[in-house]
N, C-alpha and C positions, 0 to 999 in steps of 0.2 A: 740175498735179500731181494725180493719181488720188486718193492716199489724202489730201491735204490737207484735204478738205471731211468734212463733216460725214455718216455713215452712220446709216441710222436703223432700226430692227426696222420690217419693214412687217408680216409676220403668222405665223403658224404653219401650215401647210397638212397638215390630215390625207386631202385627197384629191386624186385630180390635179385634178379640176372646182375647188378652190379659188385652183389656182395662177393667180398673173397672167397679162396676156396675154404671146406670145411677140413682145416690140418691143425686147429689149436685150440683148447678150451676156450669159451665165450663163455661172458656174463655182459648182463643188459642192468641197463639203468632207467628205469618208467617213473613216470611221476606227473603229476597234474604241474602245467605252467606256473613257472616261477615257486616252483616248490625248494629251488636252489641244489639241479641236479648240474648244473657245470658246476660250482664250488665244490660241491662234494666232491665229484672226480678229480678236479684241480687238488682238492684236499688231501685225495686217495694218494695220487703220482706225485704230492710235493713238488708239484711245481704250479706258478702262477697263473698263467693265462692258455693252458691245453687247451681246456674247452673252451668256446667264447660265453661270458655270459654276459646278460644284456638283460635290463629292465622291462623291456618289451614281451610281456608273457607270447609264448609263441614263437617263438625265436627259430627254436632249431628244427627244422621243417624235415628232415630226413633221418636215417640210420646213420648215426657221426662213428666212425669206426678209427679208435684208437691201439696204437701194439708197441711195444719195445723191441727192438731189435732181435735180442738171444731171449724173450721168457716167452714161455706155452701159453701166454694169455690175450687178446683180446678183450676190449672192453667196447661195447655198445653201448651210444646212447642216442635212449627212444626221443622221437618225437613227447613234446607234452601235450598231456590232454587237459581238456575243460576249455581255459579262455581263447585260444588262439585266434588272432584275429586275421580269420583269412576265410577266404569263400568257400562255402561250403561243399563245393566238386575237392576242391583240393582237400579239404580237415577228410572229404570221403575216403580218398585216395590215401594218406595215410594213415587212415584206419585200418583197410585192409591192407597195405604195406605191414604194419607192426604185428595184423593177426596171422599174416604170412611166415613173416619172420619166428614168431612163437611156435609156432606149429611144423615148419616144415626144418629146422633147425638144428640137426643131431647133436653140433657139436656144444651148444648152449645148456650149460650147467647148472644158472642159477640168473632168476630177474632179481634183481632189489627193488622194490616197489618202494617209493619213498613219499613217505608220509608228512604232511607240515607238522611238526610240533605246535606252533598254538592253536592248532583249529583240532587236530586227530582225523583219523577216516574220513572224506565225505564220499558223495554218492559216486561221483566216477574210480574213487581209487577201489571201493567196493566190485564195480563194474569190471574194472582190468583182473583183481582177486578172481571174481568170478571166470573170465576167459581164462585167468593162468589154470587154475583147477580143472575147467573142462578139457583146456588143450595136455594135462598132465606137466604142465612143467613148474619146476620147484621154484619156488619163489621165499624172500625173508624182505619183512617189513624194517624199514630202515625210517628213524624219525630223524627231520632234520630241524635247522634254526632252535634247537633246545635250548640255545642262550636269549633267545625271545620274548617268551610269555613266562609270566611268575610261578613259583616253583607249583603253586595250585593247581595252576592253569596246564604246567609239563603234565605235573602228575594224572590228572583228569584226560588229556590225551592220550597218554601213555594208557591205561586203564580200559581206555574203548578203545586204542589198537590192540590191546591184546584178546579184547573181548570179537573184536572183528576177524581174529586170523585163529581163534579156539577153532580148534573140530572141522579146519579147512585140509581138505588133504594132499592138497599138495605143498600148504602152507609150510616153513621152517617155523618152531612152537616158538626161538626168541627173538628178539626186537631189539635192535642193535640202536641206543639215543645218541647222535651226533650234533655238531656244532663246527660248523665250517668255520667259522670266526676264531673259535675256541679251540679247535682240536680234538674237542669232545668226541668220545667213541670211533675216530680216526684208529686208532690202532687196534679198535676191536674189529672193524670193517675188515681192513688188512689182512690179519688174524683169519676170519671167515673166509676170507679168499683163498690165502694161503694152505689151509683145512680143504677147502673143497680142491685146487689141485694134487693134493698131496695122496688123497683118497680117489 
């Protein structure tokens, strides 16, 4: 069982020369600030406080590089984009940090691009979609907080992320709905991961 074992923070990487070697499937985690990409991973590994998360949109300023001892997996997770509040030399610097990482990458498998569930696509997660497909790398739209806004309001989300990830080609065609709170779509995520090592 993947997520049974135990995951552990290996390090923070603010350059690519910091990242490990390329010896074990990677998957990334991208998302607009505070779209609630450390619960989701906390959610993914079952366990409580892996990631840090923090109210403070902006938070995690570098490539946070998570691994379990004996499994072939890696997990990264991206810097957020949109609010961060930080100067804009720095929001530069990892930006091309994250467009490095996408592109120069071998052993990265799959981003999950994580979507808000009450709001759906906005214009930066559009943005990243776009670099994933020029840089060719596979990407699946992941909705999160789906226990937040009312079932109209999921479903209408839902509806324009799928209309946002049609006819993308590097896009995965389905859309995994989660609920960090809930557990929602937690084992479909799993599921997905598990699939992509397995092939």
């Amino acid at each position: 069982m993947l997520f049974a074992r135990p995951f552990v923070f290996v390090k923070g990487c603010v350059r690519i020369a910091d990242l490990p070697p390329m010896d074990r499937t990677e998957i990334a985690f991208a998302g607009r600030s505070n779209v609630g990409k450390s619960s989701l991973i906390n959610a993914l590994v079952g366990m409580k406080d892996l990631a840090r998360t923090s109210n403070t949109p902006g938070r995690t300023q570098e490539l946070n590089i998570f691994e379990a001892a004996d499994a072939e997996l890696r997990i990264v997770d991206m810097p957020g984009y949109g609010f961060a509040q930080a100067p804009k030399p720095k929001v530069e610097a990892w930006t091309r940090l994250i467009h490095q990482y996408l592109t120069g990458r071998a052993t990265l498998r799959r981003v999950y691009v994580l979507i808000d569930g009450r709001h759906g696509p906005r214009g930066n997660d559009v943005s990243v979609m776009n670099e994933l497909d020029k840089a060719a790398v596979s990407y699946q739209a992941v909705l999160t907080k789906a226990d937040k806004p009312s079932e109209k309001e999921l479903q209408s989300a839902i509806a324009d992320t799928l209309r946002a990830i049609a006819k993308r080609p590097a896009a995965h065609p389905d859309l995994i709905v989660t609920s960090s709170e809930k557990g929602t779509g937690i084992p479909d995520l799993r599921a997905a991961i598990a699939h992509l090592l397995a092939h």
